[in-house]
ChimeraX commands (.cxc) that place a marker at each C-alpha (Angstrom):
marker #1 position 0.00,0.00,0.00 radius 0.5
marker #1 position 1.62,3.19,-1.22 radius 0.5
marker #1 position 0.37,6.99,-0.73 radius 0.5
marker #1 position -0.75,7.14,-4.35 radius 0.5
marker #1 position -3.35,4.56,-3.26 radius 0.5
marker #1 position -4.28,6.41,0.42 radius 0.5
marker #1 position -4.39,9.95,-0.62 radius 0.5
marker #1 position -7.18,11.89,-0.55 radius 0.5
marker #1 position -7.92,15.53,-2.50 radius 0.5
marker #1 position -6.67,18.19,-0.42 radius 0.5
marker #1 position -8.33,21.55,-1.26 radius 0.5
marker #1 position -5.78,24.06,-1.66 radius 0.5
marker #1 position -5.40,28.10,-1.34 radius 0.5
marker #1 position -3.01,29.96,-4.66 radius 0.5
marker #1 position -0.20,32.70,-3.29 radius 0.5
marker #1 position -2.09,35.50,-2.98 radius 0.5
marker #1 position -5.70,34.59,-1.85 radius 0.5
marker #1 position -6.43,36.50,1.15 radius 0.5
marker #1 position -7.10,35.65,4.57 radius 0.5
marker #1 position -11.23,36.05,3.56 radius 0.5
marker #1 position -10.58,33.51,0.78 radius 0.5
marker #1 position -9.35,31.10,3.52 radius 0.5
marker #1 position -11.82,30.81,5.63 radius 0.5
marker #1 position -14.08,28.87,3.51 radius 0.5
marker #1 position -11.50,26.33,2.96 radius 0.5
marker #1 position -10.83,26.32,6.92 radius 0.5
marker #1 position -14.34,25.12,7.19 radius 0.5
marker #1 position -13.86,21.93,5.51 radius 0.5
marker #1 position -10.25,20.96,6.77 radius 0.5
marker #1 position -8.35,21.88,9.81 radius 0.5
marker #1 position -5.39,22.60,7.80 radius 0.5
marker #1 position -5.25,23.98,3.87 radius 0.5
marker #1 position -2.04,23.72,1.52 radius 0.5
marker #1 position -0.69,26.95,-0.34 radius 0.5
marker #1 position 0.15,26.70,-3.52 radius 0.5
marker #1 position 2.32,28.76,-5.93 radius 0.5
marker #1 position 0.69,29.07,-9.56 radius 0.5
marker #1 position 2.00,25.87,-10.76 radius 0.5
marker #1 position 0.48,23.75,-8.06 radius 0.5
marker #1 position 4.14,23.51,-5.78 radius 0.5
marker #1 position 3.01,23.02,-2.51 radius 0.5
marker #1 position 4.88,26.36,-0.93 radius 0.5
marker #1 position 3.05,25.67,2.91 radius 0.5
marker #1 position 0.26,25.55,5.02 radius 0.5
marker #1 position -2.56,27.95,6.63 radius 0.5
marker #1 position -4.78,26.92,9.88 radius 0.5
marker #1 position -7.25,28.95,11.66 radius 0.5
marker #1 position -4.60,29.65,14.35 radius 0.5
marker #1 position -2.67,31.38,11.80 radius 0.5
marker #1 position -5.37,33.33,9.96 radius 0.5
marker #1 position -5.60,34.93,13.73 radius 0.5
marker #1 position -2.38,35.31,14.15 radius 0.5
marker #1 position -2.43,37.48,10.96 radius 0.5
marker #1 position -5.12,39.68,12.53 radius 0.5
marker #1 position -4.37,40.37,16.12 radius 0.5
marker #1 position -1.59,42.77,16.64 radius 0.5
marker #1 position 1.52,40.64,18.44 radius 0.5
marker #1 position 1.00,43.39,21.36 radius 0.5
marker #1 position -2.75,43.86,21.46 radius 0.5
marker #1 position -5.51,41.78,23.17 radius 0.5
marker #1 position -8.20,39.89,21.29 radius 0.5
marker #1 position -11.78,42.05,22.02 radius 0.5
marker #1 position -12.64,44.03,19.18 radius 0.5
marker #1 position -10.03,43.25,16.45 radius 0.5
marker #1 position -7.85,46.32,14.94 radius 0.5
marker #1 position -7.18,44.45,12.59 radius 0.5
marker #1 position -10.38,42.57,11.04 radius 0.5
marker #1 position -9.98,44.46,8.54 radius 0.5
marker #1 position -6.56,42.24,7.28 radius 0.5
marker #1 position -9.30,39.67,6.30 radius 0.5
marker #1 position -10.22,41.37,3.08 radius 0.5
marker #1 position -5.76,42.54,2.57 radius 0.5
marker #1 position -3.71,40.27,4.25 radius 0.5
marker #1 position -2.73,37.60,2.26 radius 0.5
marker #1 position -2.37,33.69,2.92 radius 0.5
marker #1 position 1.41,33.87,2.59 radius 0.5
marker #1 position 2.19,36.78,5.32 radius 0.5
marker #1 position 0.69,34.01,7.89 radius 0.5
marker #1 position 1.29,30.84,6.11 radius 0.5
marker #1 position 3.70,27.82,8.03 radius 0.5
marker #1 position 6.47,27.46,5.66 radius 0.5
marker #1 position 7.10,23.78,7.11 radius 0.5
marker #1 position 5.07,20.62,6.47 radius 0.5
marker #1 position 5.56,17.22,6.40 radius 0.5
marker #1 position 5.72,16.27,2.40 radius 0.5
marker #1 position 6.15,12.40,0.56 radius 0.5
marker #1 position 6.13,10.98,-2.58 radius 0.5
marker #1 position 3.20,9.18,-3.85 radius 0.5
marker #1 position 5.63,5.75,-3.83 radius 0.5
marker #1 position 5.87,6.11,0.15 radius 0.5
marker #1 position 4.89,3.40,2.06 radius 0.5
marker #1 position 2.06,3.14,4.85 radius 0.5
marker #1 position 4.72,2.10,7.27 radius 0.5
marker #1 position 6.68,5.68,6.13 radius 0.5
marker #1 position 3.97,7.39,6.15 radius 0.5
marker #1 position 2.97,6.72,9.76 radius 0.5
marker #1 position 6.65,6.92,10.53 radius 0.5
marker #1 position 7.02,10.32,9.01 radius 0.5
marker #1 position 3.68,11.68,10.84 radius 0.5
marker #1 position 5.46,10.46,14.11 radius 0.5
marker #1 position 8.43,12.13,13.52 radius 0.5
marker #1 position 7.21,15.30,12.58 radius 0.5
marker #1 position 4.19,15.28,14.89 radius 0.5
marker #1 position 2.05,15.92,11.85 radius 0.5
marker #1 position -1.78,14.73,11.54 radius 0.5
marker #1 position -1.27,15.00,7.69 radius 0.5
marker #1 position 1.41,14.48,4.85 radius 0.5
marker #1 position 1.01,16.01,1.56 radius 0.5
marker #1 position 2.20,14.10,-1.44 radius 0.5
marker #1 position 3.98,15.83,-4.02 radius 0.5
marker #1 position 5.67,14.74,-7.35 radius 0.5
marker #1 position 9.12,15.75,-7.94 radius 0.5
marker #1 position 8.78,18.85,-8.80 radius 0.5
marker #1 position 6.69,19.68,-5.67 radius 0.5
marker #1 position 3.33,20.09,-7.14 radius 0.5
marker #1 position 0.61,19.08,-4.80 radius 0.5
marker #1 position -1.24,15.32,-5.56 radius 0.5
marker #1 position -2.91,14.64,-2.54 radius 0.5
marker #1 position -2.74,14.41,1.11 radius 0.5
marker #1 position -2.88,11.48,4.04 radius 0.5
marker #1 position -4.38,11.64,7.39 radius 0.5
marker #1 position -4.17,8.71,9.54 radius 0.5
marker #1 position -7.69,8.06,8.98 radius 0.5
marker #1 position -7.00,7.60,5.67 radius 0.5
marker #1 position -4.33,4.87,6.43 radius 0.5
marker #1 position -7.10,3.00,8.97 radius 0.5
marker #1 position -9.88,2.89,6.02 radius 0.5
marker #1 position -7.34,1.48,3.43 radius 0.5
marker #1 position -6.03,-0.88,6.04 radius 0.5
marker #1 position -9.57,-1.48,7.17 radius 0.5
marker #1 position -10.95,-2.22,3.43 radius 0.5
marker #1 position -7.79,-4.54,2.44 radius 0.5
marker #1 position -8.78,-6.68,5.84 radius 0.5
marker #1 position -12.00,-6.86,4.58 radius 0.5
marker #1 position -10.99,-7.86,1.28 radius 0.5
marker #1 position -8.47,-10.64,2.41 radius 0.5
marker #1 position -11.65,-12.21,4.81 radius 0.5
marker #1 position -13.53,-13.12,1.90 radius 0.5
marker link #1:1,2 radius 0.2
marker link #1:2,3 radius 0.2
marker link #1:3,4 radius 0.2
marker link #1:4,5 radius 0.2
marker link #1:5,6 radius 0.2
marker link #1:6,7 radius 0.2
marker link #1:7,8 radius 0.2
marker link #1:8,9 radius 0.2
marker link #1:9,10 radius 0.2
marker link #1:10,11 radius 0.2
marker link #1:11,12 radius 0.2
marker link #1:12,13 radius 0.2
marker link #1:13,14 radius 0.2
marker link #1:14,15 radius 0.2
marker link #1:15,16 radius 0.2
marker link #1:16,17 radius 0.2
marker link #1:17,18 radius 0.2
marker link #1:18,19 radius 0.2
marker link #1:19,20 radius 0.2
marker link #1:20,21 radius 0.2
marker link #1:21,22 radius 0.2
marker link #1:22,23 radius 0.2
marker link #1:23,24 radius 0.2
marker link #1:24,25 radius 0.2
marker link #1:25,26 radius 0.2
marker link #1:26,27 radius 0.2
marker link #1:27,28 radius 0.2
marker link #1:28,29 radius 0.2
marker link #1:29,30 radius 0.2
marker link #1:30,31 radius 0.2
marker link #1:31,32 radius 0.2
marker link #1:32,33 radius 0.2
marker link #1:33,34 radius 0.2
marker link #1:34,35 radius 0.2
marker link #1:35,36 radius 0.2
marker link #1:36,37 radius 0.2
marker link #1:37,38 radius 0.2
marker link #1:38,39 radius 0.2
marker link #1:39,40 radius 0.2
marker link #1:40,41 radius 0.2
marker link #1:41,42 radius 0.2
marker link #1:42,43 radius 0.2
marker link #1:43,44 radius 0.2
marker link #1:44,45 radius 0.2
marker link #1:45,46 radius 0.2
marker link #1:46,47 radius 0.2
marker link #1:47,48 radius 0.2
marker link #1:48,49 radius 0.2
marker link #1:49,50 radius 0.2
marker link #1:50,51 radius 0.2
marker link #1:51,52 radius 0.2
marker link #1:52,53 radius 0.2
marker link #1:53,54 radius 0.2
marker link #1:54,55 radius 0.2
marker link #1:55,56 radius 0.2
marker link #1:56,57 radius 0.2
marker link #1:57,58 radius 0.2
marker link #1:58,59 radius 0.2
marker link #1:59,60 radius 0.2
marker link #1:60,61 radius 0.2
marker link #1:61,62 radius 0.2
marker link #1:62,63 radius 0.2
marker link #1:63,64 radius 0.2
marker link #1:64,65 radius 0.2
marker link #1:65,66 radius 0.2
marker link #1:66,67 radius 0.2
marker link #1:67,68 radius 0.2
marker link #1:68,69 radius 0.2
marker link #1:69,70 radius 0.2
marker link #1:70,71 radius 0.2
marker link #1:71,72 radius 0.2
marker link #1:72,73 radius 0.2
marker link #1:73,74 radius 0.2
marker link #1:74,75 radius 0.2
marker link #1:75,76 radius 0.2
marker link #1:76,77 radius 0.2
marker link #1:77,78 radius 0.2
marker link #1:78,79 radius 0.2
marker link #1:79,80 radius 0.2
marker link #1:80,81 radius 0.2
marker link #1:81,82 radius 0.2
marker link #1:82,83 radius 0.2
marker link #1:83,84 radius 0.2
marker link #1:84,85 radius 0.2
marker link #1:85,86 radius 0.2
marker link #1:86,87 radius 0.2
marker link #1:87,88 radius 0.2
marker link #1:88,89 radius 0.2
marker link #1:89,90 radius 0.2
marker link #1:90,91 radius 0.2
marker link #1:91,92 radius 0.2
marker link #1:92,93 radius 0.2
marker link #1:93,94 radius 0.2
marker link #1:94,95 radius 0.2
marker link #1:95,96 radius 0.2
marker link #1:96,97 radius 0.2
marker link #1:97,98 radius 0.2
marker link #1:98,99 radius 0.2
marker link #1:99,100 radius 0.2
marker link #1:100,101 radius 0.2
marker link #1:101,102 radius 0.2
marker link #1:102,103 radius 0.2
marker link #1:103,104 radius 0.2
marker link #1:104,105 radius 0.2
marker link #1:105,106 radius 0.2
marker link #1:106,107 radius 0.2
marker link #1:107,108 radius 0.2
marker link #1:108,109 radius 0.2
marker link #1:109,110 radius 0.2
marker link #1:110,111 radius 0.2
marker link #1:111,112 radius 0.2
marker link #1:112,113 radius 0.2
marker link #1:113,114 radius 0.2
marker link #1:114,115 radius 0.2
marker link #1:115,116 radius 0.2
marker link #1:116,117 radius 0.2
marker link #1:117,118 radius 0.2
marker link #1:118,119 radius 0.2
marker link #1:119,120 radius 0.2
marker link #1:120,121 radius 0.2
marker link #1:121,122 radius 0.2
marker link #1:122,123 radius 0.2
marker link #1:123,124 radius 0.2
marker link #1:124,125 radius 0.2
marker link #1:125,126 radius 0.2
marker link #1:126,127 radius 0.2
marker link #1:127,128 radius 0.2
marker link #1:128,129 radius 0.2
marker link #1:129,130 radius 0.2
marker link #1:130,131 radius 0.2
marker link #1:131,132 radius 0.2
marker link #1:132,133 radius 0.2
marker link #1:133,134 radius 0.2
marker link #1:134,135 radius 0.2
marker link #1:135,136 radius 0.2
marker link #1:136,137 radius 0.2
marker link #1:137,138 radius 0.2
view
């Protein structure tokens, strides 16, 4: 079993959509990939760091300065420029290994240039695992 087979679609924001663009996307998954015109995967955006955009590093939260950043700042001011990234030839067993090592609940495939194919949660690991068990008992 091989990520090519375990992937799922992972929705994914361009360089340059703004923080408003995001949120939409947020709704669906806890964490969205950025991606540079030709589909490289560049990194990551969660809700966490949509805020962080908006709330001055010195201010409270209560009525935010900043709110309006949502409509200007962009994806890639607040983006996470690391992310745990595989080939779509990587084992299940590398996979898991690589989410363990980099404490990640996901890992994008890419091809070798980069350009975003899918990504795996360990959910996605338990179905295929689940389905092949399922398979083999019959």
């Amino acid at each position: 079993m091989v990520a090519a087979n375990i992937m799922g679609i992972a929705e994914a924001l361009r360089i340059g959509s703004t923080i408003a663009e995001a949120l939409p996307a947020l709704r669906n998954s806890s964490v969205v990939p950025v991606v540079d015109d030709e589909g490289r995967l560049n990194g990551t955006i969660d809700a966490y760091g949509l805020l962080k955009g908006l709330v001055p590093s010195d201010g409270p939260l209560g009525l935010l300065p900043g709110i309006g950043g949502l409509e200007k700042g962009k994806v890639e001011d607040v983006m996470e420029r690391g992310f745990a990234s595989t080939g779509p030839e990587a084992s299940a067993s590398s996979l898991m290994a690589l989410m363990e090592a980099k404490k990640a609940l996901f890992v994008f495939v890419v091809d070798d240039g980069m350009r975003l194919l899918g990504r795996v949660t360990p959910m996605d690991i338990l179905e295929r695992l689940w389905e092949y068990k399922e398979r083999q008992g019959r």
